[in-house]
C-alpha positions, 0 to 999 in steps of 0.5 A: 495492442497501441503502440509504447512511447519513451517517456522521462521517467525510468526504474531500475536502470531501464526506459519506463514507457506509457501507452501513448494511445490513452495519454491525451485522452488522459490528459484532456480529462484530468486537468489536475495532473500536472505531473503528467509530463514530468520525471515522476519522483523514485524512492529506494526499499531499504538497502536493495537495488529496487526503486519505485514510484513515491507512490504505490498502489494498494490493490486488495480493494479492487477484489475484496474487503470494499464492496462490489468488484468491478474488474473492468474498472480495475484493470483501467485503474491499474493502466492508468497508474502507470501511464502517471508514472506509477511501477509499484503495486500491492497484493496479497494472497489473502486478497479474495482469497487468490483472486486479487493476484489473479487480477493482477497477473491478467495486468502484468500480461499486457505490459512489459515486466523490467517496467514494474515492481511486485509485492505480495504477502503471504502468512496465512493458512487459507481454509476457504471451504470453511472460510477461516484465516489461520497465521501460518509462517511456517517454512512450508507455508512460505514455500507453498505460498511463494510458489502459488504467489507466482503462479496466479501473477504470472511471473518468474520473481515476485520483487517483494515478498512480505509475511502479512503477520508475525506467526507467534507460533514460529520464530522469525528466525526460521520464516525469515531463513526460508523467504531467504532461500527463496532469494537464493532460488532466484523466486525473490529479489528482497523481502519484507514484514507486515506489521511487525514490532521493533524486536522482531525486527531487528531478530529478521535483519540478523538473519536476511536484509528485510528491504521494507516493513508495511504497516497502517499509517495516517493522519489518524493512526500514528503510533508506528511513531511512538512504538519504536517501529519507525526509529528501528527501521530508520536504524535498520535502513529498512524503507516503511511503506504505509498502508491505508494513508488515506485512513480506509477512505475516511479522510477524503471527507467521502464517508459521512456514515455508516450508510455510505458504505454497501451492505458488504463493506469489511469497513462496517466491521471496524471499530472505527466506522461503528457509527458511533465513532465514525461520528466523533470522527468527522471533525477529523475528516473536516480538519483536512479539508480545511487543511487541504482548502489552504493549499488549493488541493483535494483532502485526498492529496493532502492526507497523501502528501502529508504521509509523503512528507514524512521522509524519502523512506516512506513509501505509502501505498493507497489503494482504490478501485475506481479511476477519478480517486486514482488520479486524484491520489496521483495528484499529491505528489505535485502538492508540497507541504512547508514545514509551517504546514506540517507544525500546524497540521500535528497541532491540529490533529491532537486538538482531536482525539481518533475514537475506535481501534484500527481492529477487532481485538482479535486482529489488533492481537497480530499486530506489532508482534 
């Protein structure tokens, strides 16, 4: 194990450390990162005692969903995130299924636990014999899943708890009531929702203070905007944490079409990617790049530090399994966006409109329950 230095960069009260051993090669090899050697920027979920980096780290892609796996790499990239300051990392029992916690938790072996925050999801009833996902929040599915959550992370808390979808089958109200139970057995600091609508919202906050609500928001998805999702968490002092901000990829200008992708990507099954629409779509992934050339930085950072500039409660959470987009995703957070930027930025995007739903029918129908 290389030896741990203090660096200026600190989380819930505690010295955060980097591998010194891996920090000069790092550097020499990532000239972009001016970050490296500053206070990385902290933001708070909700009303809780837990402060991350403005920056998560998605990890579903790293095992599931986008193509080959790599594990090796993966392992480098979850490293390297927090030698540039990173602490919050994303999961899911879904993720594989298993297999994505399972990953992680070899990670969170190597370091110090007081040094990061963990999230995970749970909400589904995992048949994989048949290979079927059904919603399932009932109290003893929260219960099992938070149970099996620890085992396959290695860890004695899980920081944040999320319900991936709103079961309508079972009120918020009892799901809610047992992720609080797990709170009170110490298995839980702060819970979360995943995609949930402003009413559902208010109904969990009666019953527990929900610390964050993750939802899919990007240049190109925005109707948390519009649908009353972002107001009520803003009145609710509940922190939004943004899921695929880069848009699956697509506005980093890296995927031109449907063949970009591998034979195995999930993205070949989304209605935006068809190809059809994803064609329609690229003067969207050209307009950031445009957007990006002004600013002297990658599309990659400007799409992020867009979604950053959207208020210190946004907490977006890209996610990647190679190491050059991880670093290129850290570097907006040295990229800073006037207001001029982002007046001409909203009367860019609706020159356009976004063609192809963010699901299938049947996933778009768990949404904003």
């Amino acid at each position: 194990m290389r030896r741990w230095r203090a660096l200026r960069v600190e989380w819930r009260g505690w010295p955060m450390t980097r591998l010194s051993g891996l920090l000069s090669v790092a550097e020499a090899r990532s000239p972009n990162q001016t970050m490296l050697n500053q206070s990385i920027s902290l933001r708070r979920l909700g009303h809780s005692d837990i402060t991350v980096s403005a920056l998560g780290l998605g990890c579903m892609g790293m095992t599931w969903a986008y193509g080959p796996s790599d594990e090796a790499e993966a392992l480098r990239v979850l490293r390297r995130y927090v030698e540039l300051g990173g602490n919050f990392f994303d999961t899911a029992e879904i993720y594989g299924p298993y297999n994505n916690e399972k990953l992680l938790g070899r990670f969170l072996a190597e370091i110090s636990r007081d040094h990061v925050v963990v999230a995970t999801k749970f909400g589904f009833k995992i048949d994989e014999a048949n290979q079927t996902r059904i919603p399932d929040s009932s109290p003893a599915n929260v219960r099992r899943a938070c149970d099996g959550s620890l085992n396959r992370l290695g860890i004695e808390v899980i920081d944040l708890f999320y319900q991936h979808r709103v079961d309508p089958k079972v009120p918020i109200e009892e799901t809610v009531g047992a992720m609080a139970e797990l709170v009170s057995a110490g298995k839980v600091r702060a819970l979360g929702l995943s995609e949930a609508g402003p009413e559902t919202l208010v109904r969990a906050a009666k019953v527990h203070p929900i610390a964050a609500l993750q939802s899919e928001y990007s240049l190109w998805t925005r109707d948390v905007e519009t649908n009353g999702v972002l107001a009520t968490c803003r009145e609710l002092g509940i922190a939004f944490v943004p899921y695929s901000p880069l848009g699956r990829g697509f506005l980093t200008g890296a995927i031109q079409k449907v063949s970009d992708l591998d034979p195995t990507d999930w993205r070949r099954t989304n209605p935006r990617f068809a190809e059809e629409a994803l064609e329609a779509n690229l003067g969207l992934a050209e307009i950031v790049k445009d957007l990006a050339g002004k600013k002297g930085c990658t599309p990659a950072q400007f799409a992020l530090a867009w979604v950053l500039a959207q208020g210190e409660d946004v907490i977006p959470i890209p996610g990647t399994k190679r190491l050059r987009y991880l670093e290129d995703n850290m570097g907006a957070l040295a990229v800073q966006l006037t207001g001029q930027d982002l007046k001409e930025t909203n009367a860019r995007f609706q020159e356009m409109a976004v063609a192809g739903e963010r699901y299938t029918p049947e996933m778009m129908a768990l949404l904003h329950q």
